[in-house]
C-alpha angles and dihedrals in degrees: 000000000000092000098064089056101034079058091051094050095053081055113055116109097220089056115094134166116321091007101060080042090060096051100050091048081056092043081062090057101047130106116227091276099065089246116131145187126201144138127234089248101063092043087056093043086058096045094054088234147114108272093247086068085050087051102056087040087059090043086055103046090056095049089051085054102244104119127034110207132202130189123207134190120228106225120285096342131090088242105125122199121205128211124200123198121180118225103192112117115256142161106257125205113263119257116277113265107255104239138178138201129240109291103324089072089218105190103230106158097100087030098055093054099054081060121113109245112244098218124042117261110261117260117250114256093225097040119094115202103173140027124265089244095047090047083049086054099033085054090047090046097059096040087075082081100051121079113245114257089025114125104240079053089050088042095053096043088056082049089050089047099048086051101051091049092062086046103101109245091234093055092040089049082053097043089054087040091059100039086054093056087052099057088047087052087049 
């Protein structure tokens, strides 16, 4: 998976500042594997730079010896295509279980794992992905659809409490301060 070597890669010791930044953005791209696709664009893009930056990142990560790359020609045209390997170590998921159906033996192994997943995939315990304050909004925003006195409404306003007590009361005095100029504005 791409969080084993996304975790490898935080923790190799050649890796500093926007490089490091720009292999992880790459990490979240990979297959399982560690093989990866992408164009100069999207890396820029993620960088937030020009691609000529993108194009030095992915230059230095191949002469520290973090990426492999391969270029390919597609087929009589000059398009190229670039491949890129990782070749940091990292702990890769175990091969699917071979499994088969009733009588007809229905080979699903490779099939089962194309699949969408039904459920979402569970959120990392040490990972962040929003703010205090947009978790705050993203919890009052979707309390316009519970009925009020329910339990998943009283659970959710306990949610929105806890939260707003960790909010530092300087930075909740400037977030009101500036949702009230908003609505004057308005």
């Amino acid at each position: 998976m791409a969080s084993e070597l996304v975790a490898a890669i935080r923790n190799h010791p050649a890796l500093k500042l926007s490089l490091r930044y720009a292999a992880i953005e790459l990490a979240h791209k990979a297959d399982d594997s560690g093989t990866i696709r992408v164009s100069y664009d999207y890396l820029k893009d993620k960088l937030n730079s020009c691609k000529r930056t993108a194009i030095r990142m992915i230059a230095w990560l191949v002469a520290k010896g973090i990426l492999s790359k391969t270029v390919t020609c597609l087929g009589r045209s000059s398009y190229l295509k670039n491949t890129y390997h990782f070749l940091v170590p990292f702990r890769r998921s175990p091969a699917p279980a071979q499994t088969f159906s009733g009588d007809n033996r229905v080979f699903l192994a490779g099939f089962l794992d194309k699949m969408p997943p039904i459920l979402p995939k569970a959120k990392a315990s040490g990972m962040k992905e929003l703010s205090l304050r947009e978790e705050i909004e993203k919890l009052e925003r979707g309390q316009r659809y519970l009925t009020p006195g329910s339990d998943l409404f009283e659970a959710s306003e306990e949610e929105i409490r806890r939260l707003k007590s960790k909010l530092n009361p300087v930075e909740d005095l400037h977030a009101q301060a500036h949702r009230e100029g908003e609505t004057t504005r308005a």
